[in-house]
Structure formats: structure tokens, C-alpha cells
MOPAC internal coordinates of N, CA, C and O (Angstrom, degrees):
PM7 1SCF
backbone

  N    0.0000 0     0.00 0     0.00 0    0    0    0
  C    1.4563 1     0.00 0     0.00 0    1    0    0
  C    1.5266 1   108.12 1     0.00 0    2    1    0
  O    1.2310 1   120.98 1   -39.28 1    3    2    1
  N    1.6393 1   115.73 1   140.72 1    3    2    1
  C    1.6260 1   112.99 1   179.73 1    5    3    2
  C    1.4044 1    98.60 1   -74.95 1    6    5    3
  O    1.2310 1   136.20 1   -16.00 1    7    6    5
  N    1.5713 1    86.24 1   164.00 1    7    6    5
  C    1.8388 1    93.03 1   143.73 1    9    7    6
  C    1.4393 1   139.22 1   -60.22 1   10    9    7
  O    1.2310 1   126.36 1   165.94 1   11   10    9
  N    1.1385 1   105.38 1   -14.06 1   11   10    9
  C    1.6129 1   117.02 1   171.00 1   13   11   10
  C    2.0232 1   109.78 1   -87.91 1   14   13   11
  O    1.2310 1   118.27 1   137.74 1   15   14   13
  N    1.1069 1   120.91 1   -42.26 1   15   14   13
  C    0.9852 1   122.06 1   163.08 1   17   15   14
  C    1.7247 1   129.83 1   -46.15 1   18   17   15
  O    1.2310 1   130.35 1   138.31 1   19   18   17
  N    1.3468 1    97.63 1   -41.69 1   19   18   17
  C    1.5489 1   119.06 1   177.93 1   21   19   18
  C    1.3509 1   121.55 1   -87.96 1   22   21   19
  O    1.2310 1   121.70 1   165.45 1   23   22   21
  N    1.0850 1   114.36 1   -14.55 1   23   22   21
  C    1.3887 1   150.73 1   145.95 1   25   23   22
  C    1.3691 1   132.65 1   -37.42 1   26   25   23
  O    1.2310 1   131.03 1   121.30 1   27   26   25
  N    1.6111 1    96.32 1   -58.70 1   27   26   25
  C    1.3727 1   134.38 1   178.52 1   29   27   26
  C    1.5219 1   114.94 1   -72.19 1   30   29   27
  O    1.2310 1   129.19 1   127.64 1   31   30   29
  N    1.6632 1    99.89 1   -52.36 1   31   30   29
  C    1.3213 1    97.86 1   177.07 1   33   31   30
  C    1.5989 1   128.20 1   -76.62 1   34   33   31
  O    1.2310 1   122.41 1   174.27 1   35   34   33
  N    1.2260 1   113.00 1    -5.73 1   35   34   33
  C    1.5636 1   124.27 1  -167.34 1   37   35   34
  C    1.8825 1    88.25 1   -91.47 1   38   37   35
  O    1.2310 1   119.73 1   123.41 1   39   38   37
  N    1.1391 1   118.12 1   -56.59 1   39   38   37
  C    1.4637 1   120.71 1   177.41 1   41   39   38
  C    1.4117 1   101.82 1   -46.30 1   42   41   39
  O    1.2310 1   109.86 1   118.57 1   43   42   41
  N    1.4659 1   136.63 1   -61.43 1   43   42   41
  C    1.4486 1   143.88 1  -160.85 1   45   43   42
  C    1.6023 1   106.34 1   -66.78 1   46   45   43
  O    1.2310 1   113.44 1   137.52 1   47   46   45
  N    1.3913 1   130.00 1   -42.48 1   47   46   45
  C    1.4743 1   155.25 1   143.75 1   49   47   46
  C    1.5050 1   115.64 1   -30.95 1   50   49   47
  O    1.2310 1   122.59 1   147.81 1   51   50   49
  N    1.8113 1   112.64 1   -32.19 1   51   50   49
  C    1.5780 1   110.58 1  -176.98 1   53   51   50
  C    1.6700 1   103.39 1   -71.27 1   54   53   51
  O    1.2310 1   127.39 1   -38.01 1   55   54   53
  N    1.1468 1   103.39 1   141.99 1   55   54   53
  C    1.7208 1   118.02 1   164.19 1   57   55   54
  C    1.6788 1   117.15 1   -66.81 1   58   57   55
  O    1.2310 1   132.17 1   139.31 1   59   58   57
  N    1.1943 1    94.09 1   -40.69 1   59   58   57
  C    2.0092 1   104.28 1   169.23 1   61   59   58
  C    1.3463 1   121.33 1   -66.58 1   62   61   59
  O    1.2310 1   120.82 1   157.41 1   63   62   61
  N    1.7282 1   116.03 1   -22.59 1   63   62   61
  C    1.5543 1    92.77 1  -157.18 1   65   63   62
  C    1.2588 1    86.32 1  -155.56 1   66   65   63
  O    1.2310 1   108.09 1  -161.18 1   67   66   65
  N    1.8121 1   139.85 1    18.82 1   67   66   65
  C    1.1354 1   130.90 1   144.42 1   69   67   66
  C    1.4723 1   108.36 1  -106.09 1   70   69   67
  O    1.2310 1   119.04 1    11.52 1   71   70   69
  N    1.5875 1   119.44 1  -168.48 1   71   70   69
  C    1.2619 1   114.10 1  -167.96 1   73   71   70
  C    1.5801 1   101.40 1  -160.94 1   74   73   71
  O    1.2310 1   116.94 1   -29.25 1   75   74   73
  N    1.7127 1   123.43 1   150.75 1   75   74   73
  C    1.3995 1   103.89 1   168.11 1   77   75   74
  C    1.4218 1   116.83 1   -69.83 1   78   77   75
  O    1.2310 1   117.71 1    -6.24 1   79   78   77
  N    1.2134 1   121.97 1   173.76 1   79   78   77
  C    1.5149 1   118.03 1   155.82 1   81   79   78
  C    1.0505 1    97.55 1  -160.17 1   82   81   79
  O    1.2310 1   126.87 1   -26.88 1   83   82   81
  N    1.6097 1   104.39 1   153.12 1   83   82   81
  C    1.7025 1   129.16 1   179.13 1   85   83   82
  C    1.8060 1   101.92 1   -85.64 1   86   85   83
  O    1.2310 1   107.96 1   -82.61 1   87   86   85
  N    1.3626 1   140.08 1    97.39 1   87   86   85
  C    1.5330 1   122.17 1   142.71 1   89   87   86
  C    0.8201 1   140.34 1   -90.37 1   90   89   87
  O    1.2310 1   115.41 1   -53.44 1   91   90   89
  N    1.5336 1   126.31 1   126.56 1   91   90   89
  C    1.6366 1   135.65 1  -167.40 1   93   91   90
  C    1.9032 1    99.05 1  -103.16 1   94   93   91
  O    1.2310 1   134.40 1   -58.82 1   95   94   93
  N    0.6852 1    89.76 1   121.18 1   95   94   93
  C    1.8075 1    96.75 1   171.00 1   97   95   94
  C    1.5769 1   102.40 1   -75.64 1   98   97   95
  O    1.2310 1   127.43 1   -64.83 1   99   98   97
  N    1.5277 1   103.30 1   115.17 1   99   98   97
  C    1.3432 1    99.07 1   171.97 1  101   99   98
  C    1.2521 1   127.89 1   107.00 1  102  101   99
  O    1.2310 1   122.17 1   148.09 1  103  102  101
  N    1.3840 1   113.45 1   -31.91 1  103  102  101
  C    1.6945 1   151.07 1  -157.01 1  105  103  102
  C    1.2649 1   112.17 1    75.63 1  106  105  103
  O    1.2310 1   109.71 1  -167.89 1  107  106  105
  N    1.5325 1   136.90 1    12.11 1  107  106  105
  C    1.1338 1   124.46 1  -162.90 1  109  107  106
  C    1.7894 1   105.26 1  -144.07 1  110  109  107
  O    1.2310 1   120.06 1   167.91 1  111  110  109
  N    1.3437 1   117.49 1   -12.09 1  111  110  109
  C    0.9665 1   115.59 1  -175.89 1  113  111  110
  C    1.6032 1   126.49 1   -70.08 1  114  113  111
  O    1.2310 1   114.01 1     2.69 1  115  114  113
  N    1.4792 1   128.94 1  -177.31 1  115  114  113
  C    1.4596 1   114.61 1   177.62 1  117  115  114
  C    1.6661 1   105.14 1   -68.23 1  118  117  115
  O    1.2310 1   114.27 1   -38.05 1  119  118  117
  N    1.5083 1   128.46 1   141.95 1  119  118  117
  C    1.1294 1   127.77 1   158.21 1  121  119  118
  C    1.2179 1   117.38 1   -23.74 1  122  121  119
  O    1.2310 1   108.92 1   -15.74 1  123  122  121
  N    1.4853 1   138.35 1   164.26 1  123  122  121
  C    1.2502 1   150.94 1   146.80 1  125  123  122
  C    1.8315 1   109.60 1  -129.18 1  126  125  123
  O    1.2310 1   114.22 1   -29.75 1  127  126  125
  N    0.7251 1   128.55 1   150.25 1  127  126  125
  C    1.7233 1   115.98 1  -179.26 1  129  127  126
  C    1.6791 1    92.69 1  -129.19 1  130  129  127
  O    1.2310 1   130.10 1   -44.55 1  131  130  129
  N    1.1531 1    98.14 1   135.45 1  131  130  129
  C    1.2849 1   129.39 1   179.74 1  133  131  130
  C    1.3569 1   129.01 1  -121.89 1  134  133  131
  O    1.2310 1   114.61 1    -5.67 1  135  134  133
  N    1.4162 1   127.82 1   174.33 1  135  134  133
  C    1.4895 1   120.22 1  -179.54 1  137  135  134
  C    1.6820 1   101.99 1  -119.27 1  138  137  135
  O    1.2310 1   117.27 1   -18.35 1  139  138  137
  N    1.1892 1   122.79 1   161.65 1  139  138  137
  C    1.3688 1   114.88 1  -169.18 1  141  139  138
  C    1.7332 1   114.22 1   179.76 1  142  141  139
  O    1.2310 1   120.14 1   -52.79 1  143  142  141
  N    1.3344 1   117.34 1   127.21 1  143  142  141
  C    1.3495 1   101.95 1  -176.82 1  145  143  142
  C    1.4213 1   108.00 1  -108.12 1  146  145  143
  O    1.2310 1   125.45 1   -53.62 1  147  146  145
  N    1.5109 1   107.14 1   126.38 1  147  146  145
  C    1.5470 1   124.63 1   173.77 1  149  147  146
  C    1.2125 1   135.66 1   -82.38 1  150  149  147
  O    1.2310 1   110.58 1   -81.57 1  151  150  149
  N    1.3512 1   135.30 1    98.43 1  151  150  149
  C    1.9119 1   120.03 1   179.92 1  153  151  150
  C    1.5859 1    95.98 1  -115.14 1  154  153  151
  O    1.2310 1   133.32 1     1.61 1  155  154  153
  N    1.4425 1    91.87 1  -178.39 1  155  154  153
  C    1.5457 1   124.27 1  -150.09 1  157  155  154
  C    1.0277 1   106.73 1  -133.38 1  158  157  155
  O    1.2310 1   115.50 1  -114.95 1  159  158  157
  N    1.6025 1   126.15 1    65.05 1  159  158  157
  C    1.6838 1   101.37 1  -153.34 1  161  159  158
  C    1.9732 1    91.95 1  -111.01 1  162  161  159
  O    1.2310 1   114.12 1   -27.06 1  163  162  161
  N    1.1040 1   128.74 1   152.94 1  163  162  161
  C    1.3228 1   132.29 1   145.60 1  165  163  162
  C    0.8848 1   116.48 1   -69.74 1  166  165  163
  O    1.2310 1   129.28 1   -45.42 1  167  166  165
  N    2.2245 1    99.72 1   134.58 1  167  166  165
  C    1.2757 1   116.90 1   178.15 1  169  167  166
  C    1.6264 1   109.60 1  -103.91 1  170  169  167
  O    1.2310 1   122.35 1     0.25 1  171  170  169
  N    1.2257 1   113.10 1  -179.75 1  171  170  169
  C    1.4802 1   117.94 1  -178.26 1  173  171  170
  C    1.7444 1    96.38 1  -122.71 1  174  173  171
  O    1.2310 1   128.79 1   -70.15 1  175  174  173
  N    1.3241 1   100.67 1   109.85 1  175  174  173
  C    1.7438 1   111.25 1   175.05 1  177  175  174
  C    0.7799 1    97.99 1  -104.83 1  178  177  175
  O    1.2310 1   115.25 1   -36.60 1  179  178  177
  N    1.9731 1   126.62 1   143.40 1  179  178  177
  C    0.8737 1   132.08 1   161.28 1  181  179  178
  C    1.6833 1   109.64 1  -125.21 1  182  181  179
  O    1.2310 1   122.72 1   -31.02 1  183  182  181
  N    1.4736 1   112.39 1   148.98 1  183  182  181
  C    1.5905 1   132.13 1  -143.71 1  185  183  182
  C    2.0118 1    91.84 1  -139.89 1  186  185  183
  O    1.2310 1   116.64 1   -97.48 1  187  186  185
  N    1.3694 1   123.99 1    82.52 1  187  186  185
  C    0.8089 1   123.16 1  -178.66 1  189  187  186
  C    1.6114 1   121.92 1    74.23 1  190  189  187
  O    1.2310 1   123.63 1    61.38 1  191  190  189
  N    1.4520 1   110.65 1  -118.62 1  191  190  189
  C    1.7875 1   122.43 1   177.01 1  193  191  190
  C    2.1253 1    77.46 1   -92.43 1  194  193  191
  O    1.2310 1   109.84 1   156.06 1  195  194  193
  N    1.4231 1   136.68 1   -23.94 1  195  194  193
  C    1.7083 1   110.38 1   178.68 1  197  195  194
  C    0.8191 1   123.09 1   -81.88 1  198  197  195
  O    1.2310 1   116.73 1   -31.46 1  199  198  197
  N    1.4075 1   123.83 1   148.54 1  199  198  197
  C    1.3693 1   128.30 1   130.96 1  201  199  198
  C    1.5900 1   154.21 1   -94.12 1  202  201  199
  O    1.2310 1   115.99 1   -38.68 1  203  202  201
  N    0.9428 1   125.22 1   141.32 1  203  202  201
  C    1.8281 1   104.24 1  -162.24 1  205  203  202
  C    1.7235 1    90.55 1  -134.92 1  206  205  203
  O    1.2310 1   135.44 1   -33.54 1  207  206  205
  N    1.0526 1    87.72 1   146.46 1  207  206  205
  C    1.8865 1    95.87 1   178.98 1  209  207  206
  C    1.8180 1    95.61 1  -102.68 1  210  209  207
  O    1.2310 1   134.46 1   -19.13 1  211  210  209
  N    1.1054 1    89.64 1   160.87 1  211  210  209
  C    2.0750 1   103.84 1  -160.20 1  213  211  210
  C    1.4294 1   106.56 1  -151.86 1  214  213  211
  O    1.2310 1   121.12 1   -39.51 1  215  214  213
  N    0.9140 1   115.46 1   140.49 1  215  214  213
  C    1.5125 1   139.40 1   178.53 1  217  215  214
  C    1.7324 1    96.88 1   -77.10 1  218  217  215
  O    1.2310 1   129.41 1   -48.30 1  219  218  217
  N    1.6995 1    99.47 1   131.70 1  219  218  217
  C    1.6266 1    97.41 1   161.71 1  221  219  218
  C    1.2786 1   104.17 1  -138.25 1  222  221  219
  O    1.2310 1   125.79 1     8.68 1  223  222  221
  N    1.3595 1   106.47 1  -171.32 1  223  222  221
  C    1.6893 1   125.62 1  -160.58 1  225  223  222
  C    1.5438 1    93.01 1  -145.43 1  226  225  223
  O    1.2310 1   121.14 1   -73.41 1  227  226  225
  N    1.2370 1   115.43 1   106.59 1  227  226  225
  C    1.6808 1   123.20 1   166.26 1  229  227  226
  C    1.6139 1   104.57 1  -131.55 1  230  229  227
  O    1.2310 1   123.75 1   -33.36 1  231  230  229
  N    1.5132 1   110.41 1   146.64 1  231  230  229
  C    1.5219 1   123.26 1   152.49 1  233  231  230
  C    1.4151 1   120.34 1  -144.85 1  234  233  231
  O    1.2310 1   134.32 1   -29.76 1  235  234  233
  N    1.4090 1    89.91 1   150.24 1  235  234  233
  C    1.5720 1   113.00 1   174.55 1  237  235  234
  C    1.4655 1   119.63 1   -92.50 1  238  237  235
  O    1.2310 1   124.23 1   -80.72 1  239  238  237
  N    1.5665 1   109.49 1    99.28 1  239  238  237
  C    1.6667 1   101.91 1   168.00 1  241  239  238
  C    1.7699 1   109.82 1  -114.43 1  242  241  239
  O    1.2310 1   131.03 1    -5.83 1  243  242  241
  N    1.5515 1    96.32 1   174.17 1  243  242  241
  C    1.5816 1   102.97 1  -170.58 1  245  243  242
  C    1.3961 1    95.13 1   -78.13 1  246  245  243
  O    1.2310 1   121.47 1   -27.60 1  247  246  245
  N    1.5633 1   114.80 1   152.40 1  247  246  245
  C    1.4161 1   113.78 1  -178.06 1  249  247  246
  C    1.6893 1   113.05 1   -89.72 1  250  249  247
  O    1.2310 1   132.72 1   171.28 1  251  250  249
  N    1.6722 1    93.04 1    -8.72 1  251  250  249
  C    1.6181 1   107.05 1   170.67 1  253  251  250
  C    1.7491 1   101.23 1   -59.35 1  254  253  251
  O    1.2310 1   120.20 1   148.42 1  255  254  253
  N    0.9219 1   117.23 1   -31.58 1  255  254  253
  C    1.5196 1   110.15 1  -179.89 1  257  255  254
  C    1.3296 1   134.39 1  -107.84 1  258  257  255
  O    1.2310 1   134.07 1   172.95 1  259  258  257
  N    1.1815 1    90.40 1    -7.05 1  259  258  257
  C    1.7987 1   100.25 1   167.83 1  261  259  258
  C    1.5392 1   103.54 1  -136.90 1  262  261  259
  O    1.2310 1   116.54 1  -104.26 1  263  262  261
  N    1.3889 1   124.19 1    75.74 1  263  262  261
  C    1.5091 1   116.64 1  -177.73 1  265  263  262
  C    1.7335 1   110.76 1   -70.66 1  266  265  263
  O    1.2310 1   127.50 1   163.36 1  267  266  265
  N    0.8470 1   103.17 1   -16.64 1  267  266  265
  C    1.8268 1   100.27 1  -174.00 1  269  267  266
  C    1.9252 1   103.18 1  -121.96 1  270  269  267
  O    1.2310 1   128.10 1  -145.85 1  271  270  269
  N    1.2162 1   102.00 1    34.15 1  271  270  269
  C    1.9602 1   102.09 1   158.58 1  273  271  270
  C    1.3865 1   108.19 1   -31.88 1  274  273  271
  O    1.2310 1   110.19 1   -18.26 1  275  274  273
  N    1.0732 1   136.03 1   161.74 1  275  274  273
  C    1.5566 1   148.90 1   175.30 1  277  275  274
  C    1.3115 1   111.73 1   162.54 1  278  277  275
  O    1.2310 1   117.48 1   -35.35 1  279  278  277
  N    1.6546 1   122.41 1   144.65 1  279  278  277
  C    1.1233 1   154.38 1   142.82 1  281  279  278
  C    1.5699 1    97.39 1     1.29 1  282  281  279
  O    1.2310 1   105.68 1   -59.06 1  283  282  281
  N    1.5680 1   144.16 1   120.94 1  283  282  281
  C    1.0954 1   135.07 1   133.12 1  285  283  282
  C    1.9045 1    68.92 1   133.64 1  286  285  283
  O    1.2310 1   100.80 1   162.63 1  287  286  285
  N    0.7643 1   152.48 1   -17.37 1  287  286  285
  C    1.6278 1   138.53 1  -157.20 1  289  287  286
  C    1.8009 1   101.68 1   -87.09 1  290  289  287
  O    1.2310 1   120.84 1   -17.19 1  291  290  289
  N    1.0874 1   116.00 1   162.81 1  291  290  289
  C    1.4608 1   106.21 1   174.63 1  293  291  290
  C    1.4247 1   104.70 1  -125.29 1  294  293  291
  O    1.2310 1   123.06 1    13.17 1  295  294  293
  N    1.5111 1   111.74 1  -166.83 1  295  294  293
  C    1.6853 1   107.51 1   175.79 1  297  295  294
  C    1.3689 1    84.57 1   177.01 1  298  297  295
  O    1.2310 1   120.01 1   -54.51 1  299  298  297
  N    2.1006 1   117.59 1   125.49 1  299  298  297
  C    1.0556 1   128.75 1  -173.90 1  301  299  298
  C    1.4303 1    88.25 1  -124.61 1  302  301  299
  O    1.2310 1   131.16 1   -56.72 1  303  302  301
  N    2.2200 1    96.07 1   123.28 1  303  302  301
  C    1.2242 1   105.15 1   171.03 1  305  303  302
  C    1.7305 1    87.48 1  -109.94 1  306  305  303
  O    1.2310 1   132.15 1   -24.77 1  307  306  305
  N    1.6576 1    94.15 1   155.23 1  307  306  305
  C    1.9547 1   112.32 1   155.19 1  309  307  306
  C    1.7623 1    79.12 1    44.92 1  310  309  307
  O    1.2310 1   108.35 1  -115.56 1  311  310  309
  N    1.5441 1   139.38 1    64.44 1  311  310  309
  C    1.1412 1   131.83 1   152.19 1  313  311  310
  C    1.9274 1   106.18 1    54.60 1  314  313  311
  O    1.2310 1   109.58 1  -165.99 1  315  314  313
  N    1.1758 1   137.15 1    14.01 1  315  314  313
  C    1.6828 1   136.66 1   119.98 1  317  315  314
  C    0.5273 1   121.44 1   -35.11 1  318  317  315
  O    1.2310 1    99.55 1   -42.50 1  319  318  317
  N    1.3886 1   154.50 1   137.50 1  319  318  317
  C    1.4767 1   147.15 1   137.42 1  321  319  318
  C    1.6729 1   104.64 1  -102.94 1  322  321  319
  O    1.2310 1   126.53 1   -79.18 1  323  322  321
  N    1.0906 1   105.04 1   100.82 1  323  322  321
  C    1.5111 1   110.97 1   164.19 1  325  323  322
  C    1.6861 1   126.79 1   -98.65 1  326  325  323
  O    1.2310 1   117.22 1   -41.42 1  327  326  325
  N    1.5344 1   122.90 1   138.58 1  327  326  325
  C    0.9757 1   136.49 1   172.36 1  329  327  326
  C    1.5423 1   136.57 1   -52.85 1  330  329  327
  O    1.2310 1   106.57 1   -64.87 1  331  330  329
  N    1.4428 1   142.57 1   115.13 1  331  330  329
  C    1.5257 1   103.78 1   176.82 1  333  331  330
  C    1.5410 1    98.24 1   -94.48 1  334  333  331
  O    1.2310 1   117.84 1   -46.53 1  335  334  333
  N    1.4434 1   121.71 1   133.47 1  335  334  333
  C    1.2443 1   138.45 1  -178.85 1  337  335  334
  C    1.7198 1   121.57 1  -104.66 1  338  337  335
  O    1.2310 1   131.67 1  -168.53 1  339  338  337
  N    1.5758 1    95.07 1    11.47 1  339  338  337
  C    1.5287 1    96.34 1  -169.69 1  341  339  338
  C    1.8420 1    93.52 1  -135.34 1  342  341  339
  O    1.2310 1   112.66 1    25.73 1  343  342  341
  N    0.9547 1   131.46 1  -154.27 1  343  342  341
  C    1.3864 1   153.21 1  -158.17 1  345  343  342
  C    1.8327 1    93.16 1  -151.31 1  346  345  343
  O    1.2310 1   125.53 1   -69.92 1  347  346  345
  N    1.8926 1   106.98 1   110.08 1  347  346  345
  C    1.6123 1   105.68 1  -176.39 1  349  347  346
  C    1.2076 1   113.55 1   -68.16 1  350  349  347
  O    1.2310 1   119.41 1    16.00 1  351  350  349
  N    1.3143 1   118.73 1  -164.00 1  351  350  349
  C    1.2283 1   135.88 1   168.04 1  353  351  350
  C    1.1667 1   119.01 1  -118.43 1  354  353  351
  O    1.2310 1   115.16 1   -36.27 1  355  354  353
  N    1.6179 1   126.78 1   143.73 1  355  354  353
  C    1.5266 1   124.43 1   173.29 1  357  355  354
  C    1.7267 1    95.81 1  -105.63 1  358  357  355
  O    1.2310 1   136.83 1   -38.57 1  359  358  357
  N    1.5808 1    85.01 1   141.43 1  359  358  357
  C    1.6009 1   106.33 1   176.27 1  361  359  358
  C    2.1428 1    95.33 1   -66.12 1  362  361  359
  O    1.2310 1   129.07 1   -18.01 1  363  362  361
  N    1.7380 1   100.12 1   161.99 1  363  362  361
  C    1.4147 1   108.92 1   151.95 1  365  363  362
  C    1.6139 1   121.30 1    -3.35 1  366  365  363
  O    1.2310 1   139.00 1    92.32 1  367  366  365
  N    1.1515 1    80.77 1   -87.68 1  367  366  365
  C    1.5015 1   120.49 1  -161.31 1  369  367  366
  C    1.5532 1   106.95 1   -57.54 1  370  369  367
  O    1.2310 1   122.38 1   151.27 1  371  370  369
  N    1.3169 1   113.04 1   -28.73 1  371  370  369
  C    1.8934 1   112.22 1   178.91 1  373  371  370
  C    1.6671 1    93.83 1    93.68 1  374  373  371
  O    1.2310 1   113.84 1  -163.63 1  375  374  373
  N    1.3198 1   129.26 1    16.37 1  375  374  373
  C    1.5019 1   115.55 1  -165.58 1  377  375  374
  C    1.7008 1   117.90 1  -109.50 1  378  377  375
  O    1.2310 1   134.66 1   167.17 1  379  378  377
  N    1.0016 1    89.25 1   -12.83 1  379  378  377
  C    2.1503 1   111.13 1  -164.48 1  381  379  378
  C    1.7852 1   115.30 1  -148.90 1  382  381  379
  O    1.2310 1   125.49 1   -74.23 1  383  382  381
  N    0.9136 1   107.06 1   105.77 1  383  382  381
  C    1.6114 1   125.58 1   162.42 1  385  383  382
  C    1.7186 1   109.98 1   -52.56 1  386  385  383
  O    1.2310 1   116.58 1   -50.47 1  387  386  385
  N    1.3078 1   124.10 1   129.53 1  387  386  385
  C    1.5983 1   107.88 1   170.52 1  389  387  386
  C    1.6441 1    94.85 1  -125.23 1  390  389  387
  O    1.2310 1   109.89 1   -20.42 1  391  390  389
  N    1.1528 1   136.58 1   159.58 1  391  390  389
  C    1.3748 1   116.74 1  -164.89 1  393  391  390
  C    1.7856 1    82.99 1   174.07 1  394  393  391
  O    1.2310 1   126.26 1   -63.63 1  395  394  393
  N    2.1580 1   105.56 1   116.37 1  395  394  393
  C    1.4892 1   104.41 1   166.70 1  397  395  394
  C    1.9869 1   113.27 1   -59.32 1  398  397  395
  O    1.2310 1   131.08 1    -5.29 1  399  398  397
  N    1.5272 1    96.22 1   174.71 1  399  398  397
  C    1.4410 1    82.22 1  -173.92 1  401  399  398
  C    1.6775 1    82.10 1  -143.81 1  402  401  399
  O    1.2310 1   117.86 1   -18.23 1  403  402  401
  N    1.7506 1   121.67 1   161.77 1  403  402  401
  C    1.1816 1   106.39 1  -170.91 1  405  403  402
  C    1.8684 1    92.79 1  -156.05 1  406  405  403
  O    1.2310 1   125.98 1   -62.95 1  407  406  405
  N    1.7068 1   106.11 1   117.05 1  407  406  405
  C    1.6052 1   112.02 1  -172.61 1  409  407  406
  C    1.5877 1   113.09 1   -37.19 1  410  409  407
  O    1.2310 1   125.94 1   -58.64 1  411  410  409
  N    1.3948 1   106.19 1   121.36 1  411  410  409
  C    1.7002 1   129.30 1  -173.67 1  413  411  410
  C    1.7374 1   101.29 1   -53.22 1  414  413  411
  O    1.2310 1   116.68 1   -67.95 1  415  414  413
  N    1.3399 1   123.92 1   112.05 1  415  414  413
  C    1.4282 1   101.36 1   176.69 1  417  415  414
  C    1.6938 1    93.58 1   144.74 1  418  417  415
  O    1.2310 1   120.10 1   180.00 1  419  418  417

């Protein structure tokens, strides 16, 4: 195992800055619960000559636990169920998925 891996898991393991989450493959499949760290960061959209700052919804899970993430999957945090509506991203390293997420509904 790297140092980035071990790394990974001590962060995913923190009580402060990981989180449970429910993933359904698909939106419909049996739960799996996972660990995963969630932020909220504002983006800066711009709309022609505007700009508007916006609230988002991103998380980081290990790809050891979700090797096949994709578009259409859901993941209910604190009773949310949010959508992934995009195709994630793999970190560097091949170790962590980051992927926005946007309330199902």
C-alpha cells in the first residue's frame, strides 16, 4: 500500500471530515454504506459579461469501493439522496473519485 493510499484511509476513518453514505448503483440498487468526505464549496458561474457565485455539493470516495461510479448512481447522506449527474473524476494517484452531486428530485 502507498503513502497516499494510507493516507487516504486515515482521512476516510476521521470522524470530522469523513461521513457515512448510502450508495445505490443505479438509484435503485440494494444500499451499500460507505465512507466519504463531503464539502460545499462555492463556485463562480459566469452567464455572459455575469457572474453569480453558487452553492455546490461535491464528494470524495475511495475508488476501492465504488470501482464502477457513474452518472445515474445516487448516494443518501443525513437522509439526502443526491444524484450523480455527471461522469467523476479520478484523483492522480488512481485512489479517489471526486464527482459534484445534485438533490434527486
Amino acid at each position: 500500500m502507498s503513502a497516499f493510499a494510507t493516507a487516504l484511509d486515515a482521512l476516510m476513518g476521521d470522524a470530522n471530515l469523513a461521513v457515512d453514505v448510502q450508495y445505490r448503483q443505479g438509484g435503485s440498487s440494494a444500499p451499500t454504506t460507505l465512507r466519504a468526505i463531503l464539502s460545499q464549496p462555492d463556485l463562480d458561474v459566469r452567464f455572459g459579461d455575469s457572474r453569480v457565485r453558487a452553492a455546490s455539493t461535491r464528494i470524495m470516495l475511495r475508488i476501492s469501493d465504488v470501482p464502477l461510479l457513474a452518472p445515474g448512481d445516487t448516494l443518501e447522506i443525513n437522509s439526502v439522496v443526491y444524484v450523480l449527474y455527471e461522469a467523476p473524476e479520478k484523483d492522480s494517484s488512481r485512489l479517489s473519485w471526486s464527482v459534484d452531486l445534485e438533490i434527486d428530485g
